[in-house]
N, C-alpha and C positions, 0 to 999 in steps of 0.2 A: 232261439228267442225271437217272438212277434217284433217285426220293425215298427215302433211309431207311427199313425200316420202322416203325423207331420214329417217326420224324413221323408217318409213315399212321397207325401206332395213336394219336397223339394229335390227326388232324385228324379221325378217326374219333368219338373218345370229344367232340369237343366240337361235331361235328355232333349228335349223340343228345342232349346235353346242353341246347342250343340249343333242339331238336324240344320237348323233355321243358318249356321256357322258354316256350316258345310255347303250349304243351296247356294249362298252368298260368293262363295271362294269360290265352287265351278261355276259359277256365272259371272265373274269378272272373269277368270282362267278364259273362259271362251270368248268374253268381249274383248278383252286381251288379245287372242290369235286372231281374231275379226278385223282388228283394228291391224295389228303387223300383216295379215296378207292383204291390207287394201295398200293404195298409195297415194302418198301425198301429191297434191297440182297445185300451182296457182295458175290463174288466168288476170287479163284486165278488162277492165271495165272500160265503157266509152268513153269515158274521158279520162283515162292512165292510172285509174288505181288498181293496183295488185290484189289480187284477192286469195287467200289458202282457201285451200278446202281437201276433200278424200274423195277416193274413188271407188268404190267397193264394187263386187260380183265379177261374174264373167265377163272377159274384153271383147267376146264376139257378139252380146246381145245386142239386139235392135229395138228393142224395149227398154225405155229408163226412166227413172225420178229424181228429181230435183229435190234436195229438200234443205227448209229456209226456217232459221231459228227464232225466237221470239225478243224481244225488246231486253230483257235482261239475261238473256241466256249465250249461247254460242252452239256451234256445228257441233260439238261432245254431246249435246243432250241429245241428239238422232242417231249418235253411233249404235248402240244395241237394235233401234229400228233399221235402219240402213242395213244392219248382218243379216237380218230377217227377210227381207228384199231380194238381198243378194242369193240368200240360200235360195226362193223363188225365180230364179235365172234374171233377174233385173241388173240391169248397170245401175248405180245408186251416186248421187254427189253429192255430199252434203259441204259447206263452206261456212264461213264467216263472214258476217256482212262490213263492209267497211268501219275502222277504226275497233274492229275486236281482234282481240290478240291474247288468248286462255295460255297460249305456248303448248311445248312440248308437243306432245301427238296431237293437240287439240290446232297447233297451227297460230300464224300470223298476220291480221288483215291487214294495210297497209291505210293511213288514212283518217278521217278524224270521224266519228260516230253521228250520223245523219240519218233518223227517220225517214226523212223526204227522198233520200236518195237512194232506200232500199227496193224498190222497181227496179232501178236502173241494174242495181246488181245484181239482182236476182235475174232479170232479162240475161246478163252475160252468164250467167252461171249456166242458163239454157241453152244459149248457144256454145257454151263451153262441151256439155256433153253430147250435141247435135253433132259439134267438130269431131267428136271423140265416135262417133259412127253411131249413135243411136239416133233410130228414124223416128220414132215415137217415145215423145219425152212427158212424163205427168209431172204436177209439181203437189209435194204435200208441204204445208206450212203452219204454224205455230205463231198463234197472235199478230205481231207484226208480221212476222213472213206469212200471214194467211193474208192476211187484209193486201199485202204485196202481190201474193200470189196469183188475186183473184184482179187486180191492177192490168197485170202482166199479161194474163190468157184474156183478159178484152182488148188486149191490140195486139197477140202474136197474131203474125200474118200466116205461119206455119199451122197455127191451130193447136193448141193443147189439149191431148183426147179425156184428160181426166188432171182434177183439182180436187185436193180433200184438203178441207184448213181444220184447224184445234185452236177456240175459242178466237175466234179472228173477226176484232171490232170491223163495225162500219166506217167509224171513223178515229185517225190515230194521228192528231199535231196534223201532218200536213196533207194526210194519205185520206180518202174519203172513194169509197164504195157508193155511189149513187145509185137509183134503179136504173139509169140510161147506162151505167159499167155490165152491172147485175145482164141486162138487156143482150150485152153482147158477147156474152159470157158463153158460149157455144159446148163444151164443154164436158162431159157427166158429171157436176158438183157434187160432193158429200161434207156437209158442215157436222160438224161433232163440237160439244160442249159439254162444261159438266151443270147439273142442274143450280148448284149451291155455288158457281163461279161470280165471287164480288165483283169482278168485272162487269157482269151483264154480259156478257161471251155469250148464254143459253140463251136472251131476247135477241141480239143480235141475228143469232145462226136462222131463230124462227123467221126474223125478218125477210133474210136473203131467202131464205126455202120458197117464201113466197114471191118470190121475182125471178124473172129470166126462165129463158125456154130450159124444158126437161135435155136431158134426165137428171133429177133433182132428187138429195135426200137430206136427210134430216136426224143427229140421230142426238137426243139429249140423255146424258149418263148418269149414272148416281154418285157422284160424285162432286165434289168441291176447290179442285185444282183447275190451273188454267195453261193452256198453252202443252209444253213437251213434257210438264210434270203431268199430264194425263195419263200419259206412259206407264208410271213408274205408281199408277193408284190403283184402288183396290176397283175400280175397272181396268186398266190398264191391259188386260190382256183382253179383254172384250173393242177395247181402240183400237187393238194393234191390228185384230182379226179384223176391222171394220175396215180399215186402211186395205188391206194387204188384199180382202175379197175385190175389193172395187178398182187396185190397179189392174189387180189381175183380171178383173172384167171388160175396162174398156180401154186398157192400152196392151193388149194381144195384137201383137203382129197382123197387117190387115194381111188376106190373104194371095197368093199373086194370082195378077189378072191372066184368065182364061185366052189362047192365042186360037181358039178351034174356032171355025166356022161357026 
């Protein structure tokens, strides 16, 4: 006997459904063993605050990323980026900015929640993985941690060889990107937004592309999320490649200096 089509279209829609059940389950199962074989740290900050954070990849790289959450988020929204990193031979840290506390694997910041004072932690979070033996550190960050980010690499004295922010204002309460920051921003920049970002995230990023010395990129997405839910959108895997080409291009181990005549 001919099946209905109206059953086909609903044995249809609940096979893809099923599929869709399936994708979901081995992709937290792997985020999941990403997260267990990384380890938990805290470090402090310059003036005594304790901060959580993770450590992901191999312990012998000399290559790492920083990476800095956005104003309502926390360090769990970079874990699945961070595994991606990691699998790239990169040390990865992601953390908590003062006064966030998700718990559990997501960790505990110690502290009371300060826009103003996300540089400062972010700066130790750098020297956290500097301590931890990588020579070349990049930072990727998410709105507030971009706007931080990009703070941070105009006055490390060490030099940050690579910055990528996700929709990261110019200016955020107390934090302000000028072009005289922009200016000393040395760096290989890569600003990413989504087109349809309520923030203004996408005029922003244009802004900064047009300031400060190369190498500078620019990439605006189709898209309407802001910050680390860029990740998780239907470009999200066009981000993630964006991100992942440009550590890998300019924080490559420099190579050792030549001893021959």
């Amino acid at each position: 006997m001919a099946v209905p089509a109206r059953l086909r279209s609903i044995a249809a829609i609940a096979s893809v459904l099923l599929l869709l059940v399936g994708c979901t389950d081995a992709s937290s199962a792997s985020l999941s063993a990403a997260v267990a074989a990384s380890t938990a740290v805290t470090f402090e900050t310059d003036d005594g605050v304790e901060l959580a954070g993770r450590v992901f990849g191999p312990a012998d790289s000399t290559s790492g990323v920083v990476l800095a959450h956005t104003l309502s988020g926390d360090q769990t929204k970079w874990y699945g980026f961070a595994e991606r990193l990691a699998n790239q031979g990169f040390r990865v840290l992601t953390f908590n900015f003062r006064g966030y506390c998700p718990g559990g694997d997501g960790g505990c910041s110690a502290g009371t929640k300060d826009v103003d004072a996300a540089p400062a932690d972010l700066r130790s979070a750098v020297e956290y993985l500097r301590a931890d033996g990588v020579q070349r550190v990049g930072i990727g960050g998410a709105s507030m941690g971009g706007t931080a980010a990009l703070l941070v690499a105009s006055a490390d004295p060490a030099g940050i060889p690579a910055v990528v922010t996700l929709s990261a204002p110019q200016v955020l309460y107390g934090l302000e990107v000028s072009p005289e920051v922009l200016q000393t921003v040395t760096g290989a920049k890569l600003y990413i937004a989504g087109l349809g970002d309520p923030a203004g995230a996408a005029s922003a990023a244009d802004a900064m592309a047009a300031l400060g010395p190369q190498p500078v990129r620019e990439e605006i997405v189709t898209a309407d999320e802001h910050g680390t839910a860029l990740l998780a959108s239907t470009s999200g895997e066009q981000v993630q490649e964006l991100m992942e080409q440009w550590f890998g291009r300019y924080l490559a181990p420099r190579p050792a200096a030549s001893n021959a005549a």
